[in-house]
C-alpha positions as CSV (number, residue, x, y, z in Angstrom):
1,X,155.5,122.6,76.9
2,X,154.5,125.8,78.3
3,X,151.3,127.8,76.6
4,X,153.9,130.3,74.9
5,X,154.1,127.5,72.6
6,X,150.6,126.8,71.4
7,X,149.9,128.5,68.5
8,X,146.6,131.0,68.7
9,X,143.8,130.2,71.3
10,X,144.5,132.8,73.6
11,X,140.9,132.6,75.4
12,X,141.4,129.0,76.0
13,X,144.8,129.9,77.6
14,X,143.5,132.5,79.4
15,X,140.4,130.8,80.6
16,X,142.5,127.7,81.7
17,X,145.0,129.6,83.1
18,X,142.0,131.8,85.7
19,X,141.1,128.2,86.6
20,X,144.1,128.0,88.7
21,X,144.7,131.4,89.5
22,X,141.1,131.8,90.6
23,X,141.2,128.6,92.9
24,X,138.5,127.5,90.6
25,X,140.3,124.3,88.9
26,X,137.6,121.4,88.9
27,X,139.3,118.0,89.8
28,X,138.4,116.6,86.2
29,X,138.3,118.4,82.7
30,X,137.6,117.0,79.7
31,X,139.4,119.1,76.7
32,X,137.2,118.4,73.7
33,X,138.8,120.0,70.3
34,X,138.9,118.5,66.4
35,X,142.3,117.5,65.2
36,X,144.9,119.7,65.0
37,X,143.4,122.3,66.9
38,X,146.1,122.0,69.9
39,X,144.6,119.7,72.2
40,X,147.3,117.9,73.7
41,X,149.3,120.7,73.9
42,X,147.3,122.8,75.6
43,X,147.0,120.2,78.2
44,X,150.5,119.7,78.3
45,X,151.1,123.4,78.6
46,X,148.2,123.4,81.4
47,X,150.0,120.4,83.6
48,X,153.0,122.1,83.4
49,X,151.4,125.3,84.6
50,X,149.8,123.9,87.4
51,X,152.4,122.4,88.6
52,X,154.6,125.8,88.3
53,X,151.8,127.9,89.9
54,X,151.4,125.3,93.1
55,X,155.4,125.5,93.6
56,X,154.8,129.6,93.8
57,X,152.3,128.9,96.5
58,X,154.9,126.7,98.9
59,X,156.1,128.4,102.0
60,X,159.2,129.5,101.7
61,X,161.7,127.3,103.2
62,X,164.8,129.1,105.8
63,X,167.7,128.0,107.8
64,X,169.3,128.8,110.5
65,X,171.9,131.7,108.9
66,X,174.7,133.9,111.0
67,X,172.2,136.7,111.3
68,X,168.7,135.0,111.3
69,X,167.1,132.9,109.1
70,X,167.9,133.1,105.7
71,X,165.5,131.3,103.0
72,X,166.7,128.4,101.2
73,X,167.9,128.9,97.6
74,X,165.5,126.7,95.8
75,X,164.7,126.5,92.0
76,X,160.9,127.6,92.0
77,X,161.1,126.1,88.7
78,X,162.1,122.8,88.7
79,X,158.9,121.2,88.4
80,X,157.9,123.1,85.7
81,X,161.6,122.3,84.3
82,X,160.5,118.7,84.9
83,X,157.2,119.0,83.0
84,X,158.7,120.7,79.9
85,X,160.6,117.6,79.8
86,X,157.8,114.9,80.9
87,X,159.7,113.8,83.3
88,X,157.8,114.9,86.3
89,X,157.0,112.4,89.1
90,X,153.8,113.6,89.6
91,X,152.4,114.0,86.0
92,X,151.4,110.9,84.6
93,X,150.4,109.7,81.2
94,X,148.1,107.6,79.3
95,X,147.2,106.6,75.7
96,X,146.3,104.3,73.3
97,X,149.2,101.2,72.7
98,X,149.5,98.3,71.3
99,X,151.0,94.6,72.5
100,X,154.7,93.8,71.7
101,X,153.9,90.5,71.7
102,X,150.7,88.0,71.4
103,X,149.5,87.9,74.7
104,X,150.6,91.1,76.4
105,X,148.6,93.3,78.5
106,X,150.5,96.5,77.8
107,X,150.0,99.6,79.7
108,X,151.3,103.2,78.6
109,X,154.2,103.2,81.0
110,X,156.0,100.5,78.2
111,X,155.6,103.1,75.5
112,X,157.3,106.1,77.9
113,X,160.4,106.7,75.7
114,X,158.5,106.8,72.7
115,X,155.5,109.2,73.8
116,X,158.6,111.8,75.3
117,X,159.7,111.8,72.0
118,X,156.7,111.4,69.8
119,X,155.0,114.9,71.8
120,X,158.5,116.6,71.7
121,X,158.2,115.9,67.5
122,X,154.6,116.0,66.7
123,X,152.4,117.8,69.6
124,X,149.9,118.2,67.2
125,X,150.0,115.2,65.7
126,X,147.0,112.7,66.0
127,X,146.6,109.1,67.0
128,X,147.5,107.3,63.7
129,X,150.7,109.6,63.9
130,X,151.1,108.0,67.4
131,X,150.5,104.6,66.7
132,X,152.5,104.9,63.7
133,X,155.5,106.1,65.6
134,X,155.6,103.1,67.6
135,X,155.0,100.5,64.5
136,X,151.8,99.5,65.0
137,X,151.5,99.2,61.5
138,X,147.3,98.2,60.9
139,X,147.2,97.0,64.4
140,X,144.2,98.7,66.9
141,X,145.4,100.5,69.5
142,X,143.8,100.5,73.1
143,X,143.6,101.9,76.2
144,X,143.3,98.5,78.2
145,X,141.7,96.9,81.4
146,X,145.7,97.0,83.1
147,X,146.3,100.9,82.0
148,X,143.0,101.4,84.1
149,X,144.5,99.4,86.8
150,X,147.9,101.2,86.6
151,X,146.3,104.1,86.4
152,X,144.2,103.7,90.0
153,X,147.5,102.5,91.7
154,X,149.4,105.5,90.4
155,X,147.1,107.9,91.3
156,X,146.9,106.5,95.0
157,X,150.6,107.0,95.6
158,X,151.4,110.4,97.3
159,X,152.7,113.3,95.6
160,X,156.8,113.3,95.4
161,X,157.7,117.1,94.7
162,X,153.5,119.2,93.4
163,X,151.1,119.9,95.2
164,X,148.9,118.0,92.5
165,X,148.8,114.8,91.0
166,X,147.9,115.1,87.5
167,X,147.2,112.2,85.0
168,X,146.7,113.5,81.0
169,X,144.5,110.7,79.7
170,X,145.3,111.6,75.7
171,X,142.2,109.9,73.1
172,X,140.0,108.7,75.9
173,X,137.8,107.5,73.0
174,X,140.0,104.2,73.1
175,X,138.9,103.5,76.7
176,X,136.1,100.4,76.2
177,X,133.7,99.5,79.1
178,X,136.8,98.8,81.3
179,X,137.3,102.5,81.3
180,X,134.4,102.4,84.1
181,X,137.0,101.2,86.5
182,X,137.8,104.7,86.4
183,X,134.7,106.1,87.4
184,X,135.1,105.5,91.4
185,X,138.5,107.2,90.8
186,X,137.3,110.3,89.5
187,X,134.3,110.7,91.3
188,X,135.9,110.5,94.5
189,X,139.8,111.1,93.8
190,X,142.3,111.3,96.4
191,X,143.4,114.9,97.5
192,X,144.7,117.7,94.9
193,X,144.6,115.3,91.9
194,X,143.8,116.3,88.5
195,X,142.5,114.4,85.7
196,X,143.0,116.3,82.2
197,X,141.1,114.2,79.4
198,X,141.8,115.0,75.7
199,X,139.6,113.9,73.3
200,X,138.9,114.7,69.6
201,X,135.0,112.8,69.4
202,X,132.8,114.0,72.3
203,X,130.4,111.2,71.0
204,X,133.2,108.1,71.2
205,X,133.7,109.2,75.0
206,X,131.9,107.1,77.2
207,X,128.8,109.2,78.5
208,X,129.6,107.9,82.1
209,X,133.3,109.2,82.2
210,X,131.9,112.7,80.5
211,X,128.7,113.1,82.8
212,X,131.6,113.7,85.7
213,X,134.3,115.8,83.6
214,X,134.2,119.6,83.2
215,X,134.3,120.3,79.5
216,X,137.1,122.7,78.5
217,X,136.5,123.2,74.1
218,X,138.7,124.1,71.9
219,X,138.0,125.8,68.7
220,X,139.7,125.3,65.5
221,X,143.2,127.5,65.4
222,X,142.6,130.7,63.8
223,X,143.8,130.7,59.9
224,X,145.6,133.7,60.2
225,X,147.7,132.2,63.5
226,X,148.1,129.0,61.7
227,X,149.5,131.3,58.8
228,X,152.0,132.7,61.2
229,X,153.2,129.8,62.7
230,X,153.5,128.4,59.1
231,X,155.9,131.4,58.5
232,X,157.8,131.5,61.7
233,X,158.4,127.5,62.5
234,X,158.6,125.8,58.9
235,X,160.0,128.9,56.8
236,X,158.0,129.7,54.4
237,X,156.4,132.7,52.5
238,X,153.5,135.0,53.5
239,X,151.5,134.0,50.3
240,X,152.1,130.3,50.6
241,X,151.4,130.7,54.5
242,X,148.3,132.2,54.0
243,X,147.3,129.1,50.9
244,X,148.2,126.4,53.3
245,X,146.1,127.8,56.6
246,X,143.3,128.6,54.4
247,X,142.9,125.3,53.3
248,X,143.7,123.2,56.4
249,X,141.6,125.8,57.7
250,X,142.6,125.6,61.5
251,X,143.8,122.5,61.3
252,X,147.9,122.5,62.2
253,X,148.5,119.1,61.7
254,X,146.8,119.5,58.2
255,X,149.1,122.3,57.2
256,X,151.9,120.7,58.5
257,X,150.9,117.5,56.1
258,X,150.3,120.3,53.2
259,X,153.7,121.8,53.2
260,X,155.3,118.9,51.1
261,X,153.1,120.2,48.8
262,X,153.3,124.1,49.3
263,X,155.3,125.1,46.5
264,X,151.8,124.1,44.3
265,X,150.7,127.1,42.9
266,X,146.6,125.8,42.9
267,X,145.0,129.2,42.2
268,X,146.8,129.5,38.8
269,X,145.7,125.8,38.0
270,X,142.5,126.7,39.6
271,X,142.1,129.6,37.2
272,X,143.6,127.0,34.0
273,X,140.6,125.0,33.9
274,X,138.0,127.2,35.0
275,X,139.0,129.2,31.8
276,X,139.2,125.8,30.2
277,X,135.5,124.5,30.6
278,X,134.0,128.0,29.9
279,X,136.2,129.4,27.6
280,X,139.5,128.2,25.7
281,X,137.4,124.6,24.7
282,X,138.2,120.8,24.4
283,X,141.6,121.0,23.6
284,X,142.6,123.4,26.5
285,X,140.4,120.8,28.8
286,X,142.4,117.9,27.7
287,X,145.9,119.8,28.1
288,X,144.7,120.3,31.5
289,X,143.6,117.1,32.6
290,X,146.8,115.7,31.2
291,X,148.5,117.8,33.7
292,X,146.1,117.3,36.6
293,X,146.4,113.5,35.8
294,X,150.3,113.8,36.3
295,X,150.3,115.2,39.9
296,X,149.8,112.1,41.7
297,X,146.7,111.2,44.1
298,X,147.8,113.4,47.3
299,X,148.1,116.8,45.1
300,X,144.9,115.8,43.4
301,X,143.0,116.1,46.7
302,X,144.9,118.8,48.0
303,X,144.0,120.7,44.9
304,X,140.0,119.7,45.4
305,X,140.5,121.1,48.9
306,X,141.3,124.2,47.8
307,X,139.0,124.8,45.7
308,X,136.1,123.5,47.7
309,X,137.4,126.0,50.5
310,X,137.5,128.9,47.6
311,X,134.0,128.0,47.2
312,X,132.8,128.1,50.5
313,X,134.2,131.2,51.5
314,X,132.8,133.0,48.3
315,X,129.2,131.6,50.0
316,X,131.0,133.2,53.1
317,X,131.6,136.3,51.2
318,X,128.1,136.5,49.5
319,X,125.9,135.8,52.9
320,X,127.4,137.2,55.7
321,X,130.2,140.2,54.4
322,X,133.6,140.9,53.8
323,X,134.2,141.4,57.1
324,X,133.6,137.5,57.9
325,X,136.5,136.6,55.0
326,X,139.7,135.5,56.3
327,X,141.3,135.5,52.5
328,X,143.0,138.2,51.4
329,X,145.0,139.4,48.1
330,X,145.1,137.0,45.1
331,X,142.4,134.5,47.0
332,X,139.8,137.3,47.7
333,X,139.9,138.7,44.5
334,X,139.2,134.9,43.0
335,X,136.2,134.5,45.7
336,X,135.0,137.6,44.4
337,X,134.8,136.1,41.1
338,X,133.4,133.0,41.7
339,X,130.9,134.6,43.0
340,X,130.0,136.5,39.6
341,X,130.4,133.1,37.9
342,X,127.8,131.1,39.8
343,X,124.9,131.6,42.8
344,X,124.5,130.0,45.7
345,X,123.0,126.5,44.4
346,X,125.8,126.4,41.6
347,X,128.6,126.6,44.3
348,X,126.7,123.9,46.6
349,X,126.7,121.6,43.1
350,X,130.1,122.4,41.9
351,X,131.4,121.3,45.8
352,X,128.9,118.5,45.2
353,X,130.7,117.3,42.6
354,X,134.4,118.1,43.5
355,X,133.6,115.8,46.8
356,X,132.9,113.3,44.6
357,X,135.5,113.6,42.8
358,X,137.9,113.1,45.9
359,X,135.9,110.2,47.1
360,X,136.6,108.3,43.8
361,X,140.3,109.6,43.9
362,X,140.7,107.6,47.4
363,X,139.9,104.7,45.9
364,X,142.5,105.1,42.9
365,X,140.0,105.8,39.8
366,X,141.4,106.2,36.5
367,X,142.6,110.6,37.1
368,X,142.3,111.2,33.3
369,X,138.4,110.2,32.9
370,X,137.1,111.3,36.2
371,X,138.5,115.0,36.1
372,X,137.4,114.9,32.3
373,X,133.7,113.5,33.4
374,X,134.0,116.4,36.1
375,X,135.4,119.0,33.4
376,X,132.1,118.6,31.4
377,X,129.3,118.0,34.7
378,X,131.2,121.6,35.9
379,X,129.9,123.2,32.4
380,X,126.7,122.1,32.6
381,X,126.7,123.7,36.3
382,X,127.6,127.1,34.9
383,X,126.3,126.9,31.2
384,X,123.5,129.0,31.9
385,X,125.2,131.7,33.0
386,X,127.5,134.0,30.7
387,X,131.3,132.8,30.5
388,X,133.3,135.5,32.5
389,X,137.1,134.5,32.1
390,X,138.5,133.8,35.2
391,X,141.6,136.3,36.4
């Protein structure tokens, strides 16, 4: 992984990458970003950069040549070759498994094959993803008493081919109490190591590991980067780019999750029964719920997302300017109307009730009477303002 790879956060890149350049690189970081804002790979791309930037640094090695010494033709990049590929000696891994068996005290080494490939196929992919992957099924995975162990013996090896030794520590959330065996460790840590922690939940960190980590955070990926990277890696259109960022709204491995979906168009249906409860009447508001009701659970909620993000960027729109919208087009145009259909308190009501409404869709309610008890709370939300057709 190298940082052209990571979609958007360019001041993150840049800030980690003066760090090093800077001689500034604090022994222990602690990269603290929601999901699917690049965590992981970031400090994938990091280890990999530190380990490139240490091999520029080496003396250059000569021997003895017909007419003076002549340096040695080495491949400056062959560490970095090796990280890209996770296979470097001195960049270590560790994350949450699970036992094979009843009774094993796994450690993340027995998982190595798996990880290589799991962050080669889903770098933004979260924890369940990983577990997933490796069949864990509804088990609980850990970071255990022996990965802590493993990790203290590994780290007090010397370095084969970097300058550093560098151990990613991915969802340090799963570290119990035992993850105090660490603390000695990275308090005191042996020469030119590096401990890169990636969490999701600064609160699920245990406050003894953070009090001695250098927080690095990263913000949610800019919509109109995850829009692009939408475009350029999965293929698809500018318009349904733009839908799909919007609504995961910085969160890749939500868009990624959305594109099964992405040929939805959710404004138009959007549109369908907001002209339905406030203009074409009962019979348009059954015809619509009928076709909600045939979608399925997942495009139900993908379709409340939408519209709750609609909403919240027409209070965007109303409170803090144009300037502040990331929509543009189609959507802008409907946040514009929204807001002549309702104020401030109707909007909070109307996403109010459309949380609701997804709430009781998780736990399989009947689709036909809940969107038609949400079709008629939705008029009453709006009914005393004057029915302006939608688009």
């Amino acid at each position: 992984m190298q940082f052209s790879h990571i979609i958007g956060q360019e001041p993150v890149i840049q800030q980690l990458k003066e760090m090093v350049d800077n001689n500034r690189l604090s022994h222990a970081l602690l990269f603290i970003g929601k999901e699917g804002s690049g965590g992981l790979p970031l400090a994938l791309a990091f280890s990999s950069y530190v380990v490139s930037q240490s091999e520029k640094n080496k003396p250059v090695a000569t021997t003895a040549g017909l007419f003076g010494d002549e340096p040695v033709a080495a491949a400056t990049s062959h560490g970095a070759e090796l990280a890209e590929q996770y296979i470097h000696p001195d960049i270590h891994y560790s994350y949450p498994v699970i036992p094979r068996k009843s009774g094993d005290k796994p450690i993340s080494t027995d998982y190595i094959t798996e990880w290589r490939e799991f962050i080669k196929q889903y770098p933004y992919g979260n924890v369940y993803d990983w577990l997933q992957f490796i069949g864990a099924e509804n088990k609980q995975g850990n970071i255990t008493a022996a990965e802590c162990a493993d990790i203290i013996r590994k780290l007090n090896l010397k370095s084969f081919e970097s300058e550093y030794k560098i151990l990613v520590l991915w969802m340090p959330e799963y570290l119990g109490n035992e993850g105090n065996k660490l603390l000695k460790l990275i308090e005191e840590p042996p020469p030119n190591t590096l401990f890169i922690l990636v969490a999701e939940n600064e609160s699920l960190v245990l406050p003894t590991i953070l009090s001695r980590c250098q927080t690095v955070r990263i913000p949610p990926i800019e919509i109109s980067d995850v829009a692009v990277a939408l475009q350029q890696r999965s293929k698809l259109s500018e318009t349904q780019s733009m839908q799909l960022a919007a609504v995961s709204e910085g969160n890749y491995r939500e868009a990624l999750q959305l594109i099964q979906h992405a040929e939805e168009d959710w404004q138009s249906l959007l549109r369908e029964w907001l002209n339905a409860i406030l203009k074409t009447g009962p019979i348009a508001q059954v015809k619509w719920v009928d076709t909600i009701s045939a979608l399925g659970r997942e495009k139900q909620k993908q379709f409340l997302r939408y519209f709750t993000h609609l909403l919240e960027q027409s209070i965007r729109l109303r409170t803090m300017g144009e300037e502040h919208l990331p929509l543009t087009g189609p959507e802008k145009d409907f946040a514009l109307r929204l807001n002549k259909l309702c104020d401030i308190s109707q909007q909070q009501a109307i996403t109010q009730q459309l949380d609701e409404a997804a709430y009781h869709i998780e736990r399989n309610a009947n689709a036909k009477m809940l969107f038609m008890a949400h079709t008629i709370k939705l008029y009453h939300i709006v009914a005393n303002k004057s029915v302006i057709e939608v688009g």
